[in-house]
N, C-alpha and C positions, 0 to 999 in steps of 0.2 A: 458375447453370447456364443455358446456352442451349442453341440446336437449328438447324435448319437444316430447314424445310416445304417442301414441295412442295405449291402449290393453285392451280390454274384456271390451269397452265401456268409457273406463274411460281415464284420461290426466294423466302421469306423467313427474315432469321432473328430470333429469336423469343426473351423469356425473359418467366419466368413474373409474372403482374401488366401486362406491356406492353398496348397495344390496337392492333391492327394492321387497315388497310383492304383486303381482298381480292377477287378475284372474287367475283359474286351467286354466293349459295348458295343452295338452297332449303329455308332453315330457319325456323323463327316467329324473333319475339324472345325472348330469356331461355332458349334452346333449350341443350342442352348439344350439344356439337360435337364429333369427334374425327380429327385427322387422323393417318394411318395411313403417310402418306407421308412419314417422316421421314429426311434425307439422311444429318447429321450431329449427335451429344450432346458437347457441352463442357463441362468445370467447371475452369478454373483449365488445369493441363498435362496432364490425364486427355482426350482426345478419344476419341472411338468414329465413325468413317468407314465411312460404308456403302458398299457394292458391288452395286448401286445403294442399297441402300436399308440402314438400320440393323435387323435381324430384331428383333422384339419392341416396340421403341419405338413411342412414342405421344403427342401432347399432345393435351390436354382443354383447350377453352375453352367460352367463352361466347356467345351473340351478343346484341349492344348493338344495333347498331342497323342498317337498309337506310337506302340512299339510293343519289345519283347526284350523281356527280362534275359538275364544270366543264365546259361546252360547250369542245372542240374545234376548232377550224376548218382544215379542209384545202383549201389553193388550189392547183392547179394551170395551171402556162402551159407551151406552148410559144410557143418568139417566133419571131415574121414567118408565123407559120402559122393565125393567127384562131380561136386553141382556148384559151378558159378554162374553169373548172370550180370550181368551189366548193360543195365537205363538208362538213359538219359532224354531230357525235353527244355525245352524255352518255355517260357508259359507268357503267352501277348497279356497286355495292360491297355488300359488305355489311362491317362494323365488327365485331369480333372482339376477346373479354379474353380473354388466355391465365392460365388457372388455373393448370395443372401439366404438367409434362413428367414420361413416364414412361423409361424407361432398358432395361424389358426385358430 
């Protein structure tokens, strides 16, 4: 069985035991978790497609662990016009077990 999440803007899809890295959440460790924003439930040729959202459904995970991703670098030029710029950022995650998916 999978699913299809929606967290911190972004789609992932998901089956139950995976660990997946997502936007900082602000959760402890070892916290249970549940997200509520689930798009779509699959098993085999059974799908359930929401409009937007699937009514009832649910997955429960866990959280493993915080951290912060790979620095970045973002360079900017235009040429013959004397303008550079150089960005850079971390961007935090937080690590995520998917226990179970509920179906609703």
């Amino acid at each position: 069985m999978y699913a299809v999440i929606k967290s911190g803007g972004k789609q992932y899809r998901v089956q139950s035991g995976a660990q997946l890295r997502v936007e900082s959440l602000p959760a402890e460790v070892g916290a249970a978790i549940s997200f509520d924003e689930v798009l779509l439930v699959g098993e085999g040729d059974n799908l359930k497609i929401g409009a937007p959202l699937v009514s009832g459904a649910k997955v429960k995970g866990t959280v493993v662990a915080h951290g912060r991703g790979e620095k970045l670098k973002i360079f900017k030029l235009r040429r013959r016009k004397h303008y550079q710029k150089t960005q850079g950022h971390r961007q935090s995650y937080t690590e995520v077990r998917i226990d179970d998916i509920l179906q609703g």
